[in-house]
Every structure is written in structure tokens, then in C-alpha cells.
PDB file of N, CA, C and O in Angstrom, chain B, residues numbered from 101:
ATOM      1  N   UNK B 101       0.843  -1.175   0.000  1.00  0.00           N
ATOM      2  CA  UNK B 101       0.000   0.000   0.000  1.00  0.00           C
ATOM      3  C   UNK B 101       0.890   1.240   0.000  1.00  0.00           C
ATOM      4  O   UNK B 101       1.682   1.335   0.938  1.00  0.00           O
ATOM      5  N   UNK B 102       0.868   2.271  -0.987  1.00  0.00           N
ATOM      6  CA  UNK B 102       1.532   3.553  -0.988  1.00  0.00           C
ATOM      7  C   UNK B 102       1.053   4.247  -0.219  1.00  0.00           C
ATOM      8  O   UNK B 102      -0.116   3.997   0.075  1.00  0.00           O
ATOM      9  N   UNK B 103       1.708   5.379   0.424  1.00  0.00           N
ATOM     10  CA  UNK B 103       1.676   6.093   1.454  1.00  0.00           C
ATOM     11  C   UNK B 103       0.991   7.235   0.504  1.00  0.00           C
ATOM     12  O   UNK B 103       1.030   7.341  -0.722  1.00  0.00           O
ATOM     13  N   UNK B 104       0.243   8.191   1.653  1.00  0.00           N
ATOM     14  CA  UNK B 104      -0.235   9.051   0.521  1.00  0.00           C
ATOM     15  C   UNK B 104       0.557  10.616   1.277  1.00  0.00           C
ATOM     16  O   UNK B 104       0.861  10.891   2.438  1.00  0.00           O
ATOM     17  N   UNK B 105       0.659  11.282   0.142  1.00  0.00           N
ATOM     18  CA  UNK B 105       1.467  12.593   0.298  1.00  0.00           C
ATOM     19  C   UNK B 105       0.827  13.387   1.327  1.00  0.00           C
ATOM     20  O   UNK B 105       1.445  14.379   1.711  1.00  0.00           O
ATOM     21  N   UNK B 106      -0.172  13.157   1.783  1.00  0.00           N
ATOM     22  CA  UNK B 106      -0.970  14.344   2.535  1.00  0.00           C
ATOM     23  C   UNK B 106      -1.111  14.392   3.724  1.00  0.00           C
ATOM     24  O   UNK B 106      -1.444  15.372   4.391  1.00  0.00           O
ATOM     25  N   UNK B 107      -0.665  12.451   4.371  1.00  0.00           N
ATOM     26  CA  UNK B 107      -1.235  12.059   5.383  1.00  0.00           C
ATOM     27  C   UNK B 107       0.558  12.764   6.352  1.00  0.00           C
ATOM     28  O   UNK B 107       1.611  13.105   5.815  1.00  0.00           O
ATOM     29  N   UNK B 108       0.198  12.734   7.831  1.00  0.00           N
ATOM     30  CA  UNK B 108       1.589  13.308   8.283  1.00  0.00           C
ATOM     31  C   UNK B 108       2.289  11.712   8.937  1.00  0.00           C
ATOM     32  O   UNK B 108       1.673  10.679   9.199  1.00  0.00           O
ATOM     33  N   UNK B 109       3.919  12.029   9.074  1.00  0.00           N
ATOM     34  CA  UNK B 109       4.256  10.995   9.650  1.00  0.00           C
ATOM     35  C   UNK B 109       4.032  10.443  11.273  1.00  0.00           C
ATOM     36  O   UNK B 109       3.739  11.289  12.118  1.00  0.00           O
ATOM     37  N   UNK B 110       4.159   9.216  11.617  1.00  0.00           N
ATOM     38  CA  UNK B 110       3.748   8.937  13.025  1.00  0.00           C
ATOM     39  C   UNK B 110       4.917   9.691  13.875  1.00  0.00           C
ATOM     40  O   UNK B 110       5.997   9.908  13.325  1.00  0.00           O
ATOM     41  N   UNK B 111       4.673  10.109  15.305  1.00  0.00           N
ATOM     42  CA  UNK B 111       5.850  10.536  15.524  1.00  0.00           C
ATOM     43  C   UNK B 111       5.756   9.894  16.928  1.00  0.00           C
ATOM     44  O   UNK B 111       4.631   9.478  17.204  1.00  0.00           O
ATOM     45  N   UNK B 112       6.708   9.729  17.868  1.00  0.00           N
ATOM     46  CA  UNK B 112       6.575   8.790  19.036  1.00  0.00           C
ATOM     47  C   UNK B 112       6.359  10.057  19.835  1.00  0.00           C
ATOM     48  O   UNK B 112       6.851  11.164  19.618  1.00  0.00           O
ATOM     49  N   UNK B 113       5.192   9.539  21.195  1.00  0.00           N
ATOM     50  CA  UNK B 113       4.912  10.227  22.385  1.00  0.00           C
ATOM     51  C   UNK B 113       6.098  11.242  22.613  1.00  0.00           C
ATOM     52  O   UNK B 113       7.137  10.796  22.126  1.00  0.00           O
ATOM     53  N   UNK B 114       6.247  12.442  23.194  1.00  0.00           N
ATOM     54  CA  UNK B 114       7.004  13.048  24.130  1.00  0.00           C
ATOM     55  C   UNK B 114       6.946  12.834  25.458  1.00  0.00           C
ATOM     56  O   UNK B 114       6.280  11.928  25.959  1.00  0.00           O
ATOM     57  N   UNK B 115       7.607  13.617  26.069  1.00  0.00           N
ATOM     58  CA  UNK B 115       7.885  13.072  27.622  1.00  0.00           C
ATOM     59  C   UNK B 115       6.760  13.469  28.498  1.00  0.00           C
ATOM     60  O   UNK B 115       6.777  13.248  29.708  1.00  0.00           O
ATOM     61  N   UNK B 116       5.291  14.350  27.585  1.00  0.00           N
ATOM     62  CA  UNK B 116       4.193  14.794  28.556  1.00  0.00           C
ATOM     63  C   UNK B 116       3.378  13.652  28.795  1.00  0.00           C
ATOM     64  O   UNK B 116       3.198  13.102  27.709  1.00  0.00           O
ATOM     65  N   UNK B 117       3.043  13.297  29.327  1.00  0.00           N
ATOM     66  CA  UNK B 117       2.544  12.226  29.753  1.00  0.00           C
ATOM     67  C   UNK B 117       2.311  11.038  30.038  1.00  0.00           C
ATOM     68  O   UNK B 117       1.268  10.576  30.499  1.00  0.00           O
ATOM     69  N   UNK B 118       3.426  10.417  29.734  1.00  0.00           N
ATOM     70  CA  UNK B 118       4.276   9.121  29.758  1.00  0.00           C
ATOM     71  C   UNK B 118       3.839   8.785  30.731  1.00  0.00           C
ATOM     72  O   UNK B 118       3.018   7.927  30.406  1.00  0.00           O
ATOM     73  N   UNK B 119       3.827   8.919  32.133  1.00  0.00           N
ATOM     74  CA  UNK B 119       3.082   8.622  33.273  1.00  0.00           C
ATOM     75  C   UNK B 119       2.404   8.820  33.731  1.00  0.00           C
ATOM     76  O   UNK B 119       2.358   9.610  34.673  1.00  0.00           O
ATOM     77  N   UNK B 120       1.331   8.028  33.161  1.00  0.00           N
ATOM     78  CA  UNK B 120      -0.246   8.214  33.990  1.00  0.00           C
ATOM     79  C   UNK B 120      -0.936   7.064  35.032  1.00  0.00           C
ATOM     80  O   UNK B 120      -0.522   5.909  34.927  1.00  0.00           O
ATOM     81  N   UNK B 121      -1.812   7.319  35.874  1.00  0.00           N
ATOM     82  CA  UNK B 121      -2.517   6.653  36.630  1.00  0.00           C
ATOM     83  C   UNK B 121      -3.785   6.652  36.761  1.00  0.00           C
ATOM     84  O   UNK B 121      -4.428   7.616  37.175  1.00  0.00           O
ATOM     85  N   UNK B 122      -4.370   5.310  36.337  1.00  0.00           N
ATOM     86  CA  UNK B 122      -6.064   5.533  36.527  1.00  0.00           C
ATOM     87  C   UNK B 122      -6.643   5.753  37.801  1.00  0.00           C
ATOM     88  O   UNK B 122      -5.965   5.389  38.762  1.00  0.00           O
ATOM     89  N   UNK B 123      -7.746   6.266  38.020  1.00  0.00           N
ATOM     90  CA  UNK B 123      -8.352   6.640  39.254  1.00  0.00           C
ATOM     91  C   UNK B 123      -8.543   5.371  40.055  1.00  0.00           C
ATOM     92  O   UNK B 123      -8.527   5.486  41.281  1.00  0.00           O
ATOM     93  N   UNK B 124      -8.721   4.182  39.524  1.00  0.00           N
ATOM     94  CA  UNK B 124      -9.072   2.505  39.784  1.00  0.00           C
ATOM     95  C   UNK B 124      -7.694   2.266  40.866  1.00  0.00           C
ATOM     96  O   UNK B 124      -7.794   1.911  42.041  1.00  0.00           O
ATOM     97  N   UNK B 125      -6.302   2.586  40.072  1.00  0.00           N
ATOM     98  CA  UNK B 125      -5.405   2.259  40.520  1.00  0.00           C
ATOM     99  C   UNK B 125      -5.349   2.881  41.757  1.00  0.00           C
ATOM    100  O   UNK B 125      -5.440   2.382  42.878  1.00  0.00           O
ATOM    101  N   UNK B 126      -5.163   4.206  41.365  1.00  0.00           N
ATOM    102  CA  UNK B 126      -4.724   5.232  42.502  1.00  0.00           C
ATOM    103  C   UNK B 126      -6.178   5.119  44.166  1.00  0.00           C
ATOM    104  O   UNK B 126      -5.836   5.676  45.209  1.00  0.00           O
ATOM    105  N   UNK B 127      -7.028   4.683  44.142  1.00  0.00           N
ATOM    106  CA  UNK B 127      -7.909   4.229  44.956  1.00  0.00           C
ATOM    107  C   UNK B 127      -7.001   2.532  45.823  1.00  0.00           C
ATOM    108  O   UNK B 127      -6.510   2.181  46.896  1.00  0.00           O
ATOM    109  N   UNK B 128      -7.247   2.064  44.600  1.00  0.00           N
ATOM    110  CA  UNK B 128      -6.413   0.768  45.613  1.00  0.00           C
ATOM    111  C   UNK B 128      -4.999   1.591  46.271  1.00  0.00           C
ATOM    112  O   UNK B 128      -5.027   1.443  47.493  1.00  0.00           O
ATOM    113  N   UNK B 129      -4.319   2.047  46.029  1.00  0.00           N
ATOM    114  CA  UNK B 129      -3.195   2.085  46.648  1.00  0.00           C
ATOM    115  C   UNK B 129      -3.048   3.261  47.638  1.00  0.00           C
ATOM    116  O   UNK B 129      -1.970   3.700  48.039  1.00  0.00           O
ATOM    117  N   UNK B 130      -4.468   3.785  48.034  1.00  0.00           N
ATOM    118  CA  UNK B 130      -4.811   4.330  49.378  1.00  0.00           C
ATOM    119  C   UNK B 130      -5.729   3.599  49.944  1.00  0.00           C
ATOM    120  O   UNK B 130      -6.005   3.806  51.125  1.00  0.00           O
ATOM    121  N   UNK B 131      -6.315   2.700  49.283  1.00  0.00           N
ATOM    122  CA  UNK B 131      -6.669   1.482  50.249  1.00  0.00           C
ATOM    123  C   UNK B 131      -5.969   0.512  50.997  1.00  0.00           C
ATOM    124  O   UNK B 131      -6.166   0.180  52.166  1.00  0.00           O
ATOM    125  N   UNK B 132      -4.932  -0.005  50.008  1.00  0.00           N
ATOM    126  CA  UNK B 132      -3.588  -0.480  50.855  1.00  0.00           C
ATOM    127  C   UNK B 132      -2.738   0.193  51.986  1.00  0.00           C
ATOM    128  O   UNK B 132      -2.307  -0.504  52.904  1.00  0.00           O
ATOM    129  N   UNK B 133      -2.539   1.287  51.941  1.00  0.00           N
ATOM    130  CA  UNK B 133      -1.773   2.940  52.785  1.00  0.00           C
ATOM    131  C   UNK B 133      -2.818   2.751  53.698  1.00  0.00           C
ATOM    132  O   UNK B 133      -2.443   2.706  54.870  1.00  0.00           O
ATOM    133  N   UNK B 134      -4.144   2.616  53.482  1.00  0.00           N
ATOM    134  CA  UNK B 134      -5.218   2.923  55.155  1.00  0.00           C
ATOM    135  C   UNK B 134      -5.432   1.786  55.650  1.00  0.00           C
ATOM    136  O   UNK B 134      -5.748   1.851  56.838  1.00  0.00           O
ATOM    137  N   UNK B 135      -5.373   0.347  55.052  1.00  0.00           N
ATOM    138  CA  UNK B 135      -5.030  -1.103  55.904  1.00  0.00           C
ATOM    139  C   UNK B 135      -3.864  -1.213  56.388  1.00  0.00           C
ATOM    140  O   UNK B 135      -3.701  -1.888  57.405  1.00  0.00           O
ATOM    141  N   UNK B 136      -2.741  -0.537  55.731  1.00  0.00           N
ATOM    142  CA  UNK B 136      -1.545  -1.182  56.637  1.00  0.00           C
ATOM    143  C   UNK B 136      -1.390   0.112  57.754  1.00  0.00           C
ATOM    144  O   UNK B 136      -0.900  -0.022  58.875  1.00  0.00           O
ATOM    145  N   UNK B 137      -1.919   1.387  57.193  1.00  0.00           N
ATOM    146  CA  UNK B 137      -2.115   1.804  58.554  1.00  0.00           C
ATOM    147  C   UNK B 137      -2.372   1.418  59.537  1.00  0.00           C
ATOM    148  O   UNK B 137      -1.557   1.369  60.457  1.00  0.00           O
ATOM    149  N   UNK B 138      -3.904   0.931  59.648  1.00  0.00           N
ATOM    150  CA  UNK B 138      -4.662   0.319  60.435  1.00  0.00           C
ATOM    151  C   UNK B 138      -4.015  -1.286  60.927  1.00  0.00           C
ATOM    152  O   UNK B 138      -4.573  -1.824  61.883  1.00  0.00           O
ATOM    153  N   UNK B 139      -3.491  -1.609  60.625  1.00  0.00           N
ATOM    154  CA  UNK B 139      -3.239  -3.396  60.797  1.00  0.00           C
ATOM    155  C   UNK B 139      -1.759  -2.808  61.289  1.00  0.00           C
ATOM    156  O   UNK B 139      -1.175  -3.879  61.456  1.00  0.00           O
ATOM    157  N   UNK B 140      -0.776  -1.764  61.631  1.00  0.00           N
ATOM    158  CA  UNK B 140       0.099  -1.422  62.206  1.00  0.00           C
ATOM    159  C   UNK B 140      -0.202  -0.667  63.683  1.00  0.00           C
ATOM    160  O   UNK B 140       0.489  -0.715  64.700  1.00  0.00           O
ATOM    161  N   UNK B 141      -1.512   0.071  63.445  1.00  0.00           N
ATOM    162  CA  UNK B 141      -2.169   0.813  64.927  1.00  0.00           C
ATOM    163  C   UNK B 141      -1.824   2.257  65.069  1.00  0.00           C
ATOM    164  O   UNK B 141      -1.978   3.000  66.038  1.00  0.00           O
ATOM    165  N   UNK B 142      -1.260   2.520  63.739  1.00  0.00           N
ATOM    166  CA  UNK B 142      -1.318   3.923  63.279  1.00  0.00           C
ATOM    167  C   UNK B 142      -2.524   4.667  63.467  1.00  0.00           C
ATOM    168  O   UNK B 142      -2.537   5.761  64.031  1.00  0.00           O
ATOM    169  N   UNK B 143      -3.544   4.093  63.003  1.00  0.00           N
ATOM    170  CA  UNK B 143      -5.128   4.477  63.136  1.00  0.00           C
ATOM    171  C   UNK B 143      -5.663   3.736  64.231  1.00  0.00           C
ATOM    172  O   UNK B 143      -5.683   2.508  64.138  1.00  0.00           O
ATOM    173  N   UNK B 144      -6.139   4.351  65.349  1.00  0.00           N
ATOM    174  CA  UNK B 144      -6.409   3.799  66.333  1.00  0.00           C
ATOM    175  C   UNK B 144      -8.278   2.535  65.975  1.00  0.00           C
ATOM    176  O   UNK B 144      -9.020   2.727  65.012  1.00  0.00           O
ATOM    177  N   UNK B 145      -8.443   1.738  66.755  1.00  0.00           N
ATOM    178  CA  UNK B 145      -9.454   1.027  66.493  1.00  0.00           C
ATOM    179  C   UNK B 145     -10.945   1.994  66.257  1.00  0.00           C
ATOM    180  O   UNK B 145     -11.704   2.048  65.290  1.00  0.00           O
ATOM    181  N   UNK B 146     -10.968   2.565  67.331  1.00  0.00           N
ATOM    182  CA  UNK B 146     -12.014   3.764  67.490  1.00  0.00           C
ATOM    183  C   UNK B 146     -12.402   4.984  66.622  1.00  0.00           C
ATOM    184  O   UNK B 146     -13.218   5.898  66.737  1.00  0.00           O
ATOM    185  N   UNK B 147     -11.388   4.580  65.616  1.00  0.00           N
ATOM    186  CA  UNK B 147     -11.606   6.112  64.681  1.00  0.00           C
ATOM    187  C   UNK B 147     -12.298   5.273  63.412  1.00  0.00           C
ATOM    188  O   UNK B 147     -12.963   6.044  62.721  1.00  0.00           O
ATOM    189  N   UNK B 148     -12.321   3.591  62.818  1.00  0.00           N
ATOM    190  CA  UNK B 148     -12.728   3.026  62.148  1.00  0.00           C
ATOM    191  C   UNK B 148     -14.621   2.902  62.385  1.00  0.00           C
ATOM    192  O   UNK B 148     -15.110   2.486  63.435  1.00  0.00           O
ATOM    193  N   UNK B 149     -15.044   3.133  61.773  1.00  0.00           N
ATOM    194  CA  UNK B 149     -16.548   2.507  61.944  1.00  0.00           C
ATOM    195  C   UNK B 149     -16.471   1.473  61.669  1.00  0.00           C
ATOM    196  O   UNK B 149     -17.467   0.750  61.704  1.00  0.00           O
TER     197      UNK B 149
END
């Protein structure tokens, strides 16, 4: 298949945004941060409902 004159070339990502995080992720890994809080006694029993 010939390339056509008009279309532009691909060019690879730059360095803006290369690292991203979904909201999915970033939730678990303050869910993990507030259990091992808690399962260390950082967070006292009484402040958990």
C-alpha cells in the first residue's frame, strides 16, 4: 500500500505524559496505605466505623 502525500508521519509520544494513573489504581493504593495503617495501629481502632 503507498503512502499518501498528505497524510503526516507517526511521531513517538514526548515526555508529557508518559506517566499516567487511573483513578481505579490510585484508589487501591490508598486502600492499601489505610489497611496497613490500620493493621500497624497507626489508626487507632475507634476512629474506624
Amino acid at each position: 500500500m503507498a503512502s499518501q502525500p498528505n497524510s503526516r508521519p507517526v511521531q513517538p509520544p514526548n515526555a508529557d505524559g508518559k506517566f499516567s494513573i487511573s483513578e481505579d489504581w490510585l484508589a487501591f493504593a490508598v486502600g492499601l496505605v489505610l489497611l496497613a495503617l490500620c493493621l500497624t495501629g497507626i489508626i487507632p481502632e475507634g476512629l474506624i466505623p
